[in-house]
N, C-alpha and C positions, 0 to 999 in steps of 0.2 A: 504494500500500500504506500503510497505517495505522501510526504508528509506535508501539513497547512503551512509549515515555516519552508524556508529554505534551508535546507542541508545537501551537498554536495553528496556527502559519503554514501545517504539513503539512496539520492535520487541517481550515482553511480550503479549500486549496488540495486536496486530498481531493473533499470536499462539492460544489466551487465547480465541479468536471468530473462530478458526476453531479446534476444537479437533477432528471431524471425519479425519481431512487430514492429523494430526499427529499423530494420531491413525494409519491412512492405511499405512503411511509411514513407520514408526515405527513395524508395521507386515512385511513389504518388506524386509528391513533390517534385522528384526531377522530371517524370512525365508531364508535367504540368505543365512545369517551366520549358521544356525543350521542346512543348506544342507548342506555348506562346513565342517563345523563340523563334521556331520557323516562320511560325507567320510574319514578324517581324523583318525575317529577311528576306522573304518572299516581296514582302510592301516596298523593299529597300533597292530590290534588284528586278524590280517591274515598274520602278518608276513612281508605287503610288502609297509613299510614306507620309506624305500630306493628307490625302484623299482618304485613308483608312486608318488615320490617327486618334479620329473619334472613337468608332468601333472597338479598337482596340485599347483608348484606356479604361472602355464601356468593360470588354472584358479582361482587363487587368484589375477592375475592383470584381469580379464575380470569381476571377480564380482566388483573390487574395480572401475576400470574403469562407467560400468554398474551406481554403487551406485552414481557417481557423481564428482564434483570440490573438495569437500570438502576432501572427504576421500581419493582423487587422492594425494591433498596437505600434509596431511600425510602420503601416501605412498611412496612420491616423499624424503619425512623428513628421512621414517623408510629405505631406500633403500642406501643411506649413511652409517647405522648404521652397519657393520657388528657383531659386538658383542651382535644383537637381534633376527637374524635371519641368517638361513644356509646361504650357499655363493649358492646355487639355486635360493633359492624364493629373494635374494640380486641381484642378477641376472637381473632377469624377472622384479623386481620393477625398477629398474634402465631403463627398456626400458618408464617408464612414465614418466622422465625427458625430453625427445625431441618427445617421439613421442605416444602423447598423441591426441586424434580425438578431430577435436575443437569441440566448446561449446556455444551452442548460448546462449547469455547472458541473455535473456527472459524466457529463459528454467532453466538456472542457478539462478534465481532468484524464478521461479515459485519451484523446488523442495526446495530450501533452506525455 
């Protein structure tokens, strides 16, 4: 079980008895990222990274949403930051400041 505080030693000792579930997760995630990826370079090398800029940081917040709490929290951090990213996908991040689908806390524990 997962402890409410942080401890390192638990939350190794956690992980270090489940590698199949870090393993599956860890394919989710790169899957994820290396679909959004392609398409990314597909826009890049067809000319049309302007044109399907929207789309895409439409779904750059459904994959990050999708991935969880964790990565919503950095996206809520990187959505402030306009000197990191366009003022679109700046945009679109800014919608998971307030309106973010709640999160059962059971579920938020069980992917972390």
């Amino acid at each position: 079980r997962l402890p409410y505080k942080y401890d390192i030693d638990i939350i190794r000792s956690y992980y270090g008895q489940r590698p199949i579930d870090v393993a599956q997760r860890s394919a989710e995630l790169a899957a994820s990222a290396a679909g959004f990826g392609s398409l990314l370079l597909y826009d890049y090398q067809t000319g049309k990274w302007d044109q399907n800029m929207r789309e895409r940081a439409v779904r750059a917040r459904e994959l990050i949403t999708e991935a969880g709490p964790a990565f919503i929290k950095v996206a809520q951090a990187v959505s402030i930051r306009p000197d990191i990213l366009p003022p679109i996908y700046i945009e679109e991040l800014q919608k998971l400041q307030d309106r973010v689908p709640p999160f059962d806390a059971l579920e938020a524990r069980k992917i972390l």
